[in-house]
Every structure is written in C-alpha cells, then in structure tokens.
C-alpha positions in Angstrom: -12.0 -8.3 4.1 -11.5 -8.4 0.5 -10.2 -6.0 -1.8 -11.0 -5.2 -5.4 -8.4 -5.5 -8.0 -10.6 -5.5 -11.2 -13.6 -5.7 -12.5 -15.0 -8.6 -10.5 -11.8 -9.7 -9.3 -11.3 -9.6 -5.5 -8.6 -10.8 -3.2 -7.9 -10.6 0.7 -6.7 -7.4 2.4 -3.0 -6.8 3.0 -1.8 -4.5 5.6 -1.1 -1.7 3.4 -3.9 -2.0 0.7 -5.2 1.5 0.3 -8.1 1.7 2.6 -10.6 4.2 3.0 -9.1 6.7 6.0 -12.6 6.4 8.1 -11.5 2.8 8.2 -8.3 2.8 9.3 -7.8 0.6 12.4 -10.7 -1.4 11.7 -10.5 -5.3 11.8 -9.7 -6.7 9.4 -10.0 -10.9 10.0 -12.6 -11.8 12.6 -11.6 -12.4 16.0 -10.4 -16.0 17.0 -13.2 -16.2 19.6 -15.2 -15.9 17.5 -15.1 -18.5 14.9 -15.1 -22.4 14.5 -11.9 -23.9 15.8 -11.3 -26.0 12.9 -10.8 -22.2 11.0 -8.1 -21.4 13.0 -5.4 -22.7 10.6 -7.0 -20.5 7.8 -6.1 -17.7 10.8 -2.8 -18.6 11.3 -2.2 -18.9 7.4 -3.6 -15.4 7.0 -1.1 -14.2 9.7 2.0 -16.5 9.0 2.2 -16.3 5.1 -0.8 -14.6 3.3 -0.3 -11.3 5.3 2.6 -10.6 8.1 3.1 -7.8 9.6 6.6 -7.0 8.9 6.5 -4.3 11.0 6.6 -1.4 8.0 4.2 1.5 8.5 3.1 3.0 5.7 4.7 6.5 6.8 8.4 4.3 6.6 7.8 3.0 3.2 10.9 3.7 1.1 9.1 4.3 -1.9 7.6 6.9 -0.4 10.2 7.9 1.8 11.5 9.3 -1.6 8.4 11.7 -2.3 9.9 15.3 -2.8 13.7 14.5 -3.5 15.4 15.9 -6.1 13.2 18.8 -5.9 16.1 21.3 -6.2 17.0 20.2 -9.3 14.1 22.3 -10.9 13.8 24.6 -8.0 14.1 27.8 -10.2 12.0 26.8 -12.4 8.3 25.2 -13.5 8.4 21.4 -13.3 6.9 21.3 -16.9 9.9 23.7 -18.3 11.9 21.0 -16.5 10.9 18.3 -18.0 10.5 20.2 -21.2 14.3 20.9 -21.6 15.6 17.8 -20.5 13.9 16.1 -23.5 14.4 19.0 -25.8 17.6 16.8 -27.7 15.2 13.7 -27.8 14.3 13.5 -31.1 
C-alpha cells in the first residue's frame, strides 16, 4: 500500500501511518502465497528493515502518552488567558 506524502509523492505504508479507521486491520503487503517466489526477498525487506513491527501500538506511543499533562497548570483558567499571560513580558 502506498501512502501520500505530497503532491505526487508517494511512499510505502508504515505500521503507524495514519490510515483511514474503516481500514484498520486491513493488509497491508500481499500474502506470500500469493506472489512470485523470486519477490519474497522484497517481503522480507519490507518486514526486516523498511517496516518492523517493533511491537508499539499506537495507544503506547509516548508522544502521545503525553496528550493532556500539564493540564493543571491552567486549570482555573481559559487556555488562551494562559497562554496570553505567559507571553505578556515578551516584547
């Protein structure tokens, strides 16, 4: 499956590419059945080094594992007055 990065600029799927959610658990590189056996080491590149599965799922991804903290630090008030005080000495 490829993925768009640009305009007409594609590259293969990585686990972890956004994806549409009706597709989620959908194939993404043909079965080895079902191909020429002279294309399995493009397979096993795909697997080894283009794509492994490290074994992160999205939901443990510490990036996003950070989503929501520090959210009592403006807890009393609007996020924008927030933000608008801390750079009120900016200038």
């Amino acid at each position: 499956m490829l993925v768009e990065t640009g305009p007409n600029r594609r590259r293969l799927y990585r686990p972890g590419d956004p994806a549409d959610e009706a597709r989620r658990g959908a194939k993404t590189t043909p079965a080895r059945s079902a191909i020429p056996p002279r294309y399995h080491p493009l397979l096993d590149w795909y697997e080894r080094d283009y794509a492994p599965r490290r074994g992160l799922k999205p939901e443990a991804d510490p990036l996003l594992a950070l989503r929501g903290s520090g959210r009592e630090l403006w807890a009393d008030e609007h996020a924008d007055q927030y933000v608008r005080r801390l750079r009120e000495g900016w200038q």
